[in-house]
C-alpha positions in Angstrom: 11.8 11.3 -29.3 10.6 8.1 -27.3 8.5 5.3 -27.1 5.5 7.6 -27.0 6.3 8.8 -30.7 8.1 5.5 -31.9 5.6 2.4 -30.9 3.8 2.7 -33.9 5.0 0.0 -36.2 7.4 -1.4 -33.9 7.7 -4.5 -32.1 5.9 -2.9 -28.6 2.7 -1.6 -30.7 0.3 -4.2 -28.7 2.8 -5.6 -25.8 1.4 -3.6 -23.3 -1.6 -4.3 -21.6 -4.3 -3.3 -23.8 -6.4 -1.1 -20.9 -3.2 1.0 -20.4 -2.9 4.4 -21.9 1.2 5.0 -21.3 0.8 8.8 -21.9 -1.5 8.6 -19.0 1.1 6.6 -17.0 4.2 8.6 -17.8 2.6 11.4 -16.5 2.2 9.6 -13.1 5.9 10.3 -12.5 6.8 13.7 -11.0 10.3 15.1 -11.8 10.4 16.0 -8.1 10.9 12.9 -6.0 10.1 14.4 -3.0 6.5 14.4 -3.9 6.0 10.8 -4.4 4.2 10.5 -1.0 2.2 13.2 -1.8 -1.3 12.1 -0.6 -4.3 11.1 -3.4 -7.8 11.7 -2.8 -8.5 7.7 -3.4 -5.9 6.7 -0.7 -7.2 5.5 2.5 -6.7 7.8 5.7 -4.5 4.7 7.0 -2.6 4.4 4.2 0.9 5.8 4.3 4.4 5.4 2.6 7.6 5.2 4.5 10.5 5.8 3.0 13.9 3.8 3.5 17.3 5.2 2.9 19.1 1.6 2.4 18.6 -1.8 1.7 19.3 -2.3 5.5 16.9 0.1 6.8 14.0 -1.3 4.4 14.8 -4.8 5.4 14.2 -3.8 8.9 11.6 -1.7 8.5 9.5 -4.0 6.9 10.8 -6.9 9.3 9.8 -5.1 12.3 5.8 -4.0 10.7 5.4 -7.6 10.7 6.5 -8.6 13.4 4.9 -5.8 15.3 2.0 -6.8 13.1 1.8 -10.2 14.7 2.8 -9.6 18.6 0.1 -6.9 18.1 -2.5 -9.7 17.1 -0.9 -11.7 20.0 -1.6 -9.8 22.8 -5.0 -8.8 21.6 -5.8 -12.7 21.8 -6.6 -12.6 17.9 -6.0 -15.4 15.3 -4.2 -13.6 12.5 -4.1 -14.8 8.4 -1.2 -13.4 6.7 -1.2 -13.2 3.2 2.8 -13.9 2.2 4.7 -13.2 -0.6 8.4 -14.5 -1.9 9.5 -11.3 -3.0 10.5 -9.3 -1.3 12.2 -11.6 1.1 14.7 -9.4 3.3 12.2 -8.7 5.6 11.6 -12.3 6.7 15.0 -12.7 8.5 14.5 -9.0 10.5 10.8 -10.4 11.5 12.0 -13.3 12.2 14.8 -11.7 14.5 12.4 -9.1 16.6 9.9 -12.5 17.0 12.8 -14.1 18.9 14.1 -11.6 21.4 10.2 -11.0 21.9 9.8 -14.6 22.2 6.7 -14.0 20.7 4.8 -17.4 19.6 3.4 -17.5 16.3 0.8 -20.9 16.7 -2.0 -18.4 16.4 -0.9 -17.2 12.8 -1.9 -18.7 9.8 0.5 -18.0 6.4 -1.4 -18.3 3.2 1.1 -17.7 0.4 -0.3 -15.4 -2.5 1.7 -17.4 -5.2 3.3 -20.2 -6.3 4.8 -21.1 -10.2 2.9 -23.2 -12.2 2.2 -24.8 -15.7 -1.0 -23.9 -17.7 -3.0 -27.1 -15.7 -1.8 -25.3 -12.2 0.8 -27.8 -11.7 3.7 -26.8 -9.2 7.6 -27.4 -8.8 8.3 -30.1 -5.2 8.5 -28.3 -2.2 12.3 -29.1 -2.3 12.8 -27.5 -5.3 14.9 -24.4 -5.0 13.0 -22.1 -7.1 9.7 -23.0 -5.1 8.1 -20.6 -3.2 7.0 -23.7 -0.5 11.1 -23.9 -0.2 11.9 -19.9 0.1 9.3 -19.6 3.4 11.0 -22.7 5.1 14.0 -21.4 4.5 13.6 -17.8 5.0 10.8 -17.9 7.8 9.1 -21.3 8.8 12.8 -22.7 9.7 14.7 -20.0 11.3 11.3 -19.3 13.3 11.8 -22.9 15.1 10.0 -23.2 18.2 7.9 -19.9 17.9 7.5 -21.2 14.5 3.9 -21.5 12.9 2.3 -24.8 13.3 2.6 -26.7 10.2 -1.0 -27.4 9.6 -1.5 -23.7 9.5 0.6 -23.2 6.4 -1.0 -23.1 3.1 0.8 -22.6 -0.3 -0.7 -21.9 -3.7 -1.0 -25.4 -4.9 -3.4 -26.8 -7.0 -5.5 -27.8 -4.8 -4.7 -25.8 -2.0 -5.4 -22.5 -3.4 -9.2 -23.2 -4.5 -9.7 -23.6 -0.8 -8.2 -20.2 1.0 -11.3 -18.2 0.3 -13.5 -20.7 2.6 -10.3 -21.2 5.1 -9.6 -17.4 5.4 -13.4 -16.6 5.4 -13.8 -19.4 8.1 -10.9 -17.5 10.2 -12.5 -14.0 10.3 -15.6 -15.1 11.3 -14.0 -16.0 13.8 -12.8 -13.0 14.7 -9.4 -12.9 12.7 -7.5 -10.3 11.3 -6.8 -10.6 7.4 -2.9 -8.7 6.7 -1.8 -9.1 3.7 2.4 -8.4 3.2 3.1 -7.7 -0.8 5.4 -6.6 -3.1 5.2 -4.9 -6.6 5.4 -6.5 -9.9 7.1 -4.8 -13.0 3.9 -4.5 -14.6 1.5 -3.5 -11.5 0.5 -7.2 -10.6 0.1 -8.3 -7.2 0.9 -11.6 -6.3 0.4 -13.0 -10.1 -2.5 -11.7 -10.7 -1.8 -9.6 -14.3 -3.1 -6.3 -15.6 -4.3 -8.1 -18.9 -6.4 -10.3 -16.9 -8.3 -7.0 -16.7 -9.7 -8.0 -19.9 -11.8 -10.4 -19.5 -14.2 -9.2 -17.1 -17.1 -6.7 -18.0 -16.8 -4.8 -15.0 -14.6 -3.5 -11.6 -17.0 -5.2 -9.7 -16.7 -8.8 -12.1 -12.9 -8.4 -11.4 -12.8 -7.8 -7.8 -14.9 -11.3 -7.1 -12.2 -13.4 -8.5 -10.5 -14.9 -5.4 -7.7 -16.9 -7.4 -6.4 -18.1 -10.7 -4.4 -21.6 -11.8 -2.4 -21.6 -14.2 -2.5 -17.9 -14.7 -0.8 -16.7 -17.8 2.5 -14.6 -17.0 2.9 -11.1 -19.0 6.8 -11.3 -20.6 7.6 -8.1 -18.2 6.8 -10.5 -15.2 8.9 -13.3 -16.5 11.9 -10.9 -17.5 11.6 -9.1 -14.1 11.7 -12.8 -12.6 14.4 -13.9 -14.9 16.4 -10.5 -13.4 15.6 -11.0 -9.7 15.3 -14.6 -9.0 17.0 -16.3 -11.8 20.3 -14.5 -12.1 18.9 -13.6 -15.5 18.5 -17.3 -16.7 15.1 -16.7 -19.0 14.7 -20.5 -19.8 14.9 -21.3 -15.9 11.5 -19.1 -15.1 7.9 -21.0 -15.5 5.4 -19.0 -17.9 2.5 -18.9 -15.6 2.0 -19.5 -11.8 -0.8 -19.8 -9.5 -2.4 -16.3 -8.0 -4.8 -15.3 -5.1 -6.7 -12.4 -7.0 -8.4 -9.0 -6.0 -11.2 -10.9 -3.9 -8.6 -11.5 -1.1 -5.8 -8.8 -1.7 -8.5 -5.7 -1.7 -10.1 -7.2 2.0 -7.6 -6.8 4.1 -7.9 -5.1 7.5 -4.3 -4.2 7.1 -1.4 -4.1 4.2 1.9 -4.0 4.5 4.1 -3.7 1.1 7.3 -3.8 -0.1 9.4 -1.8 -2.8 13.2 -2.3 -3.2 13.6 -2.9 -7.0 17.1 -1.3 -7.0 20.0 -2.9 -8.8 23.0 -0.8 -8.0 24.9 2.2 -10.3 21.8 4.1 -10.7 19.6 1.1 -12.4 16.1 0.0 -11.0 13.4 -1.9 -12.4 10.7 -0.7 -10.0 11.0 3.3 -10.4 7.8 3.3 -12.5 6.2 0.7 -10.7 6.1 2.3 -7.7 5.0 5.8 -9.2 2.2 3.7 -11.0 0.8 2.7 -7.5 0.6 5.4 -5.6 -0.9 8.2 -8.6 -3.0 6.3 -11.0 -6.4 6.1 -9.6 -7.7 2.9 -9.1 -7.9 0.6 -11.8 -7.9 -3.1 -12.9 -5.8 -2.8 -15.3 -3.2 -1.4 -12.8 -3.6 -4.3 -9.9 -1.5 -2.7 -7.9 -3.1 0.8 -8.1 -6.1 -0.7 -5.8 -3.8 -0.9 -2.6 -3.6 2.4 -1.5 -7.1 2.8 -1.3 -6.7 0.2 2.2 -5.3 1.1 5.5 -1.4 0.2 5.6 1.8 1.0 4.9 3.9 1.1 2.2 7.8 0.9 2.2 9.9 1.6 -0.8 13.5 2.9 -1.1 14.0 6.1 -1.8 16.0 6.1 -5.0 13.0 4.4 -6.3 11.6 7.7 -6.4 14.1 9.2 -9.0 14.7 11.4 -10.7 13.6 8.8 -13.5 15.7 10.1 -15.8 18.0 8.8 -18.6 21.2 7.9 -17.6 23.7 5.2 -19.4 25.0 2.6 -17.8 
């Protein structure tokens, strides 16, 4: 007995995205952990996941492929765009450490963040507001970056009208010769950035769906805003907005590089990200799976091992 042979008549027949087929999906998981990194015949050949033992070592892991990431662009004399997310944020302090005993400058990176909340007209919360994403970066990376910092000017959030124009400004940059990198995390339901499985939809095609650069206003699946409510909100429900504002699959599938992020862990043996992270790396590609589409680009991956499982019952 489970959800496969109870949903029918109960309050989850129809929550779920209607493209996915959770028989399909359970079987993604392998009661083996140590196969998760087992390579698929859609992933790129420069795609691979790294496993972390600890919070610590995935903090620094991920802290030190960015930072890498943009000495790297440095000293080949590129400009580089970096797609950012607010979530996971560890990282940020690690990148920002290995930038300053590098004393690497950063006035040749440009920070496009991939999200921002929002009301249904794309409305967002002031930059001072604690819960913004604008006020997680400054505090997090902008700030603590000071003189190495990236120029203001070169900082772009997901504002209303902001994020119309980051397919002409990032365009504009790699025609000029930039690298696109785009750093992400994993959402409860596949998403990356905001962009939602059910926005799968309401296109005809994968081809429709991969042209759509961004979204205002984009309308939250209740996994998302429970996973929020868990993470950010110290599980305050009323505190988290019901949409946001999203880049979409016509800037998070062109990257020259990725580098993700999965450390959905909550202690005592409870995760939220297990599936997620399964999900990713061994459905095939799909758009109502957002986040199945990244390992099919050249990147890495980290993720915490106990993500992996056994994803088993166990009460808590």
């Amino acid at each position: 007995m489970d959800l496969l042979t109870t949903i029918s008549g109960s309050l989850m027949e129809g929550f779920f995205p209607q493209g996915w087929d959770l028989k399909k999906i359970d079987a993604c998981v392998d009661a083996d952990p140590t196969t998760i990194a087992k390579r698929q015949k859609w992933w790129h050949r420069g795609f691979e996941p790294v496993a972390c033992g600890s919070y610590a070592d995935f903090d620094m892991m991920l802290g030190h492929e960015i930072a890498l990431t943009i000495r790297n662009s440095r000293d080949a004399g590129e400009k580089l765009a970096l797609i950012l997310p607010v979530g996971p944020m560890g990282m940020y302090r690690w990148a920002v450490y290995f930038l300053t005993e590098w004393r690497v400058p950063c006035d040749h990176v440009f920070g496009f963040n991939m999200d921002e909340w929002s009301d249904a007209e794309g409305n967002t919360l002031p930059a001072n507001n604690p819960g913004a994403f604008q006020y997680a970066m400054q505090q997090a990376f902008y700030g603590p970056l000071s003189k190495l910092t990236v120029p203001t000017k070169q900082r772009h959030f997901a504002l209303k009208k902001i994020l119309p124009t980051y397919p002409e400004r990032i365009g504009d940059l790699r025609a000029g010769g930039a690298k696109l990198v785009v750093i992400f995390g994993i959402g409860r339901v596949c998403h990356i950035a905001f962009w939602e499985p059910h926005f799968g939809g309401e296109y005809a095609t994968d081809a429709e769906w991969k042209k759509q650069t961004h979204r205002l206003g984009a309308k939250l699946h209740p996994l998302t805003i429970e996973q929020n409510a868990i993470t950010s909100f110290k599980s305050r429900t009323t505190l988290v907005p019901a949409f946001a504002n999203t880049i979409g699959p016509g800037l998070f599938l062109g990257a020259d590089k990725i580098i993700g992020g999965a450390d959905g862990t909550l202690s005592r043996g409870m995760m939220w990200q297990g599936l997620s992270l399964w999900m990713t790396l061994r459905h095939e590609p799909t758009r109502w799976i957002p986040s199945s589409y990244m390992p099919a680009q050249p990147g890495r991956l980290f993720y915490l091992t106990e993500l992996a499982g056994p994803l088993v019952a166990e009460c808590n």
